[in-house]
N, C-alpha and C positions, 0 to 999 in steps of 0.2 A: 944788699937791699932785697926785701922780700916780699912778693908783689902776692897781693890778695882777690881771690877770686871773685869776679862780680858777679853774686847768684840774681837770678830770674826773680825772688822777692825782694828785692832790692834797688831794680833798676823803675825810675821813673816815668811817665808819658813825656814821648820825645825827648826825652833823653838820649846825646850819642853816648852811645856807649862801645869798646872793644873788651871782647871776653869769649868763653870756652865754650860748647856746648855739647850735649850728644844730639845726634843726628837722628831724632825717631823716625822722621817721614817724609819725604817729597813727593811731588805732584806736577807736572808739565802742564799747566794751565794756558786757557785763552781769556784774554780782557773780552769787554763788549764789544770792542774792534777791532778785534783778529790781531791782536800782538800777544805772543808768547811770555808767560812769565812762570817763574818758579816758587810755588808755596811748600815753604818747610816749617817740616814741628818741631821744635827743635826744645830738651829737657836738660833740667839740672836736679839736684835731689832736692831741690823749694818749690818744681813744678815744671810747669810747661809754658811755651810761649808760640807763637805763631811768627813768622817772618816770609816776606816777599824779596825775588831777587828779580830783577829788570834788567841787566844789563849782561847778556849774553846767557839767556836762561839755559838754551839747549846743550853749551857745552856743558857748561855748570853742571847739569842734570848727567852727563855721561861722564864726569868725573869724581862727583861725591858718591860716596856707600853711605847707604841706611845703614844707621846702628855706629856710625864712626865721631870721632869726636871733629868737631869743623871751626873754628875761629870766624866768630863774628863780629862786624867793626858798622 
């Protein structure tokens, strides 16, 4: 079985989706309420996409490398 890659032009609003990406950028942000969260840029060769991580931003942040491929679900 040969499983097809789901690019960045492709996916819909709110749509779940799991798929591959490269890792352009992260950022350790604060909400308006002093909680930590992680904004990643995250690209495929259709484009770019933004994403938010919430749920234990600051390891998260000391365990991805910029520039790396990262599985998004």
């Amino acid at each position: 079985m040969k499983l097809m890659k789901l690019m960045k032009k492709d996916i819909k609003p709110n749509e779940l989706i799991t798929s591959f990406f490269a890792l352009e950028s992260m950022k350790l942000r604060k909400s308006k309420n002093q909680k930590n969260f992680l904004e990643l840029v995250m690209q495929d060769k259709t484009g770019k996409i933004k994403g938010y991580l919430w749920d234990n931003p600051v390891v998260a942040a000391a365990m991805l490398k910029e520039k790396s491929i990262i599985k998004v679900k």
